[in-house]
C-alpha positions in Angstrom: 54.8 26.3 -101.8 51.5 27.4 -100.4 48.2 24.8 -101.3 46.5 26.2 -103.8 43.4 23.7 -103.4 42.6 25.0 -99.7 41.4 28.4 -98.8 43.8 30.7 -97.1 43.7 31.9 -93.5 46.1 33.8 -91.3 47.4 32.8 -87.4 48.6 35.7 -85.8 51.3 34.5 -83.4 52.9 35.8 -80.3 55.3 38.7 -80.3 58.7 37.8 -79.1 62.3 38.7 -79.4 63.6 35.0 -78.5 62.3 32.4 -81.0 63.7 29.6 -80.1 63.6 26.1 -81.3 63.0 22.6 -79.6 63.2 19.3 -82.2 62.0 16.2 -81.2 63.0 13.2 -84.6 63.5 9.5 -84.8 66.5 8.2 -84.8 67.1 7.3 -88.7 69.2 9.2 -90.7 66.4 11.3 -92.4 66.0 12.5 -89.4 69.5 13.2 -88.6 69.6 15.0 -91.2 66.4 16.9 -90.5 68.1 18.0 -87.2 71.0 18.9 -88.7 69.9 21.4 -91.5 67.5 23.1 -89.1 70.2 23.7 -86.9 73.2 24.4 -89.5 70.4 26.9 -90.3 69.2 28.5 -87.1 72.5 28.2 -84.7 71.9 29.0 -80.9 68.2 29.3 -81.5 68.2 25.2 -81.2 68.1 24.9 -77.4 67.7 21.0 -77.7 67.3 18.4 -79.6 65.6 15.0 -78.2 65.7 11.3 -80.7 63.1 9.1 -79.9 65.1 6.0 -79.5 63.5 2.1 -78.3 66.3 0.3 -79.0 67.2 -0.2 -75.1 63.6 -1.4 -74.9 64.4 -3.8 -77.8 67.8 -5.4 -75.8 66.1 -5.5 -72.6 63.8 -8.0 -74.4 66.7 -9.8 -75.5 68.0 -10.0 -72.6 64.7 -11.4 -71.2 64.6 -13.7 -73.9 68.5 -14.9 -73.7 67.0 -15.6 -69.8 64.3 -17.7 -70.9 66.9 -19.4 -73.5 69.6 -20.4 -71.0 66.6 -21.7 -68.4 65.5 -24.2 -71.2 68.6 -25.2 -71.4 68.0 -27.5 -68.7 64.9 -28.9 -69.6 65.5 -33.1 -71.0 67.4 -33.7 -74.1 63.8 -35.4 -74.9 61.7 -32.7 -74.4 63.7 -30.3 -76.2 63.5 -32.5 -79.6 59.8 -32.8 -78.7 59.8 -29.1 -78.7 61.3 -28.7 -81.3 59.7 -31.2 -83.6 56.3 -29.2 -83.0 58.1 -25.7 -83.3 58.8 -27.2 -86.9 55.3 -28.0 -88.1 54.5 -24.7 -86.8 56.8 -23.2 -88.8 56.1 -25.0 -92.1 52.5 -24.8 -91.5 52.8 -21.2 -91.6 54.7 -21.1 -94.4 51.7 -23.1 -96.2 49.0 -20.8 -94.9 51.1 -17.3 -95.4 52.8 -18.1 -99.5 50.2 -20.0 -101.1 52.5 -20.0 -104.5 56.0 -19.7 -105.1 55.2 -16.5 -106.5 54.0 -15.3 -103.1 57.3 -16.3 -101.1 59.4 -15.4 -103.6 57.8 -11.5 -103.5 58.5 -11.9 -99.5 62.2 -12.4 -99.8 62.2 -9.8 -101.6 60.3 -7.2 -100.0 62.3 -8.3 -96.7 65.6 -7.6 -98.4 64.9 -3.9 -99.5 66.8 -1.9 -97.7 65.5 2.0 -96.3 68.6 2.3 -95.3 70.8 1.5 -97.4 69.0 4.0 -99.6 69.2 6.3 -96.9 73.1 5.6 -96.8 73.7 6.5 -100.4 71.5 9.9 -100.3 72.6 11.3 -97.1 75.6 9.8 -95.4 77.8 12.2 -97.1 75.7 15.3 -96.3 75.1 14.2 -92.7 78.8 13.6 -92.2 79.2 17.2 -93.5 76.7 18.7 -91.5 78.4 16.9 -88.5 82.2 18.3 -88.7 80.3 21.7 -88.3 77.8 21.2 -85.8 78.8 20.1 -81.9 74.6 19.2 -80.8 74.0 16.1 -79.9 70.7 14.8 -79.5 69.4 13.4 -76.4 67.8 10.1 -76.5 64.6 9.4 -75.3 61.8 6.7 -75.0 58.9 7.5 -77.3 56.5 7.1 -74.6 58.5 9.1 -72.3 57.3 12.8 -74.6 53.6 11.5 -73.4 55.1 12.1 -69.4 54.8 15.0 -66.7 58.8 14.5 -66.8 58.9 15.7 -70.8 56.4 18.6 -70.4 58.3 20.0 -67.4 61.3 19.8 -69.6 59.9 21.4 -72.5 58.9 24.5 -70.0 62.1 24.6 -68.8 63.5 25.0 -72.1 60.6 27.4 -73.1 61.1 27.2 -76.9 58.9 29.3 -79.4 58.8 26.5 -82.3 58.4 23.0 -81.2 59.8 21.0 -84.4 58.7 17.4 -85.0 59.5 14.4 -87.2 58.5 11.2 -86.5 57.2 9.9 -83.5 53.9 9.5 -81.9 51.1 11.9 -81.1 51.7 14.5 -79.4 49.0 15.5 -76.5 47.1 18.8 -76.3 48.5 19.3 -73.1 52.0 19.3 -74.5 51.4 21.2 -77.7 49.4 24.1 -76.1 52.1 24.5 -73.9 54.8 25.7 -76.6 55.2 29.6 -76.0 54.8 30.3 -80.0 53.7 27.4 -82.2 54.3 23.5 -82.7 54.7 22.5 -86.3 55.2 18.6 -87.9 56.7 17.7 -91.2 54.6 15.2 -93.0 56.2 12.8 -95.6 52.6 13.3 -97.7 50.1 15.0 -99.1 47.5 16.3 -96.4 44.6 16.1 -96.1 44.0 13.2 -98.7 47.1 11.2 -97.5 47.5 11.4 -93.7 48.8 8.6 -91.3 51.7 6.1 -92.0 53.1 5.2 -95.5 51.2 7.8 -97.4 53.9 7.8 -99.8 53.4 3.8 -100.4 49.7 4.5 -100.3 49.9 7.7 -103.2 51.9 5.3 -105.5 49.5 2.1 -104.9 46.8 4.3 -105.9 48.8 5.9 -108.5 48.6 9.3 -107.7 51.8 11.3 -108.9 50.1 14.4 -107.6 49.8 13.1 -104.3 53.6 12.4 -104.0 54.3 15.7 -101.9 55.7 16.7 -98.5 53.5 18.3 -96.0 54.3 20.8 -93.1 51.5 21.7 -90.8 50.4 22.8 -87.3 51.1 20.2 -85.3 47.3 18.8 -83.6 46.6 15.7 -81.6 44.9 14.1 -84.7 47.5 12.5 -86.9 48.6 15.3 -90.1 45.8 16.8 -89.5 47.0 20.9 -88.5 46.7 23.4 -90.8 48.9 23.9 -93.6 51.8 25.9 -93.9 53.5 24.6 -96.8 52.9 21.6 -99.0 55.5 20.6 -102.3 55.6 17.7 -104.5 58.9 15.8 -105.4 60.4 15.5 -108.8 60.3 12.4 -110.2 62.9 10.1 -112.0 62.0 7.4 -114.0 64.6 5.3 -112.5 63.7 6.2 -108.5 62.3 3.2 -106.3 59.9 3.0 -103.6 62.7 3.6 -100.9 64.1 7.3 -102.9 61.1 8.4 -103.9 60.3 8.1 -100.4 63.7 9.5 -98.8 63.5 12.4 -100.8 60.3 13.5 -100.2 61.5 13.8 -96.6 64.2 16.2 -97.7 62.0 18.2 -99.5 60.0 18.0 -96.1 63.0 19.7 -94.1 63.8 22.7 -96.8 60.0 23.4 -96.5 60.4 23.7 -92.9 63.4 25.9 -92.7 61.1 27.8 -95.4 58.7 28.1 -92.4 60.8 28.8 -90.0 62.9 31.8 -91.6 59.2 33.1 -92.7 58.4 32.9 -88.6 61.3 34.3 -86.9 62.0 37.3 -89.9 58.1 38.0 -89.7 57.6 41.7 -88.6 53.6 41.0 -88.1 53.7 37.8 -86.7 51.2 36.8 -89.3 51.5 34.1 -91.1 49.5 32.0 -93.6 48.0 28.9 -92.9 45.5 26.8 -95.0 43.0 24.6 -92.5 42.3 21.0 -93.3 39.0 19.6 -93.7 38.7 16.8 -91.4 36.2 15.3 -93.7 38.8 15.7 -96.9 41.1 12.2 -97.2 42.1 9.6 -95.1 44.6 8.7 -92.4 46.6 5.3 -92.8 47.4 2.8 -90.0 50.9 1.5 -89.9 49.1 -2.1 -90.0 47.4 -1.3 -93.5 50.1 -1.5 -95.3 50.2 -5.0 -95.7 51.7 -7.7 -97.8 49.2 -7.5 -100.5 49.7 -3.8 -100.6 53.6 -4.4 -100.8 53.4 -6.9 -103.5 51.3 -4.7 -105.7 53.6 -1.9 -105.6 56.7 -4.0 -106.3 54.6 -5.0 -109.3 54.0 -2.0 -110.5 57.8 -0.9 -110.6 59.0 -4.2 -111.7 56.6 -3.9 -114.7 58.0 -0.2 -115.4 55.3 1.5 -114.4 56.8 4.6 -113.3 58.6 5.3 -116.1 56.1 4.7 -118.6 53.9 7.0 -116.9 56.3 9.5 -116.5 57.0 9.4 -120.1 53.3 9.8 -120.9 52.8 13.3 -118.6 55.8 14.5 -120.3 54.3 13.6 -124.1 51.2 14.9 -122.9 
């Protein structure tokens, strides 16, 4: 669905007979499954596929911290317990400082046992595994930092793809994106330009705007969701959804809007196509960091008190 708040514009894009396609995703299963649907739909035109994957980061700091473990192991029985005693007040003092009510920890516990992906498991496992019997790919894993490297660019012109297809992940630098032989594009679980950033979803339903809960695909810029426009859709709404589906589904409605983009691209006779520039001035982009405990407990609120449905009730009376 084209924005109908923005005016239109048109890119003219380079003339070619071999569109191909590069994806670069994280490594959850949303974006498995993004992968996977854009190349059950576009075949040999996917040249490669690259997850952004830090979890060999993460066990070399295990391992570094298993090495600091085992050397402490020799420190004095003594010292240890004095160690420890200290570690203890530490740890009860922050519990003091961070839940200054029972109220407060008990929200905590339960915001740390919401699980994405277990939500994740029960919307897409079966499709993914579906999408897998059928589909031979395999992505190759990468460091996120490594797609900021001479090493990744010289890849990427190796592989001299048309359409350089992102979710998740970092920023992408100028150098890499004007590279791409035909165009870059991102899919944006939000609704640009007034939601950009991280957790844009979280942020639309603190602020309690239904009309903001929408998927965005764009040009793909340096500045975070900030591209133009190619397509932009909001997610229907149950009253019974959660944080964590309303969420996962807007993804997926991310990855249909892109194969939208993508057929429109490669079927394109003109090699125009619409786009729909943002106002840098319009909205706001969201840090990871924002999205705080505060934030978290106010959105749990909100559902636990029924917000959702009531509301959803009331636009449909309305």
């Amino acid at each position: 669905m084209y924005p109908h708040d923005i005016r239109r514009e048109y890119l003219y894009l380079p003339p070619s007979e071999d569109k191909t396609i590069v994806l670069v995703t994280g490594k959850e299963l949303r974006h498995r499954r993004f992968a996977l649907r854009i190349i059950e739909s576009f075949g040999e035109r996917v040249k490669g596929w690259y997850e952004l994957d830090d979890s060999f980061r993460s066990l070399h700091k295990a391992t570094a911290l298993s090495s600091k473990l085992s050397r402490l192991e020799k420190i004095p029985s003594f010292a240890r317990d004095v160690a420890k005693y200290y570690r203890c007040r530490g740890l009860k003092a922050a519990v003091r400082k961070s839940a200054t009510d029972i109220s407060d920890l008990l929200y905590r516990i339960r915001l740390r046992s919401r699980s994405l992906r277990r939500e994740e498991e029960k919307l897409f496992a079966k499709e993914i595994a579906r999408l897998e019997k059928k589909i031979d790919m395999q992505a190759r894993k990468i460091e996120t930092e490594y797609v900021h490297t001479d090493d990744f660019r010289e890849e990427i012109r190796q592989l001299d793809p048309y359409l350089f297809l992102t979710l998740g992940g970092p920023l992408y630098k100028s150098a890499l994106i004007e590279s791409i032989r035909g165009v870059a594009i991102n899919q944006h679980a939000g609704s640009s330009p007034r939601f950009k950033g991280s957790n844009t979803i979280h942020w639309a339903l603190y602020h309690r705007k239904l009309e903001d809960i929408a998927s965005t695909v764009h040009l793909t810029v340096s500045a975070a969701d900030a591209g133009a426009i190619l397509r932009r859709s909001t997610v229907t709404l149950h009253p019974d959804d959660s944080i964590e589906s309303i969420f996962l589904r807007t993804v997926a409605l991310g990855t249909e809007l892109m194969i939208e983009v993508v057929e429109e691209i490669i079927d394109s006779n003109s090699q125009k196509i619409a786009i729909f520039p943002q106002d840098s001035k319009d909205g706001r982009s969201y840090l990871d960091s924002e999205l705080n405990f505060p934030v978290r407990k106010a959105l749990l609120r909100d559902f636990d008190s029924g917000w959702l449905r009531e509301e959803l009730e009331r636009i449909r009376r309305f």
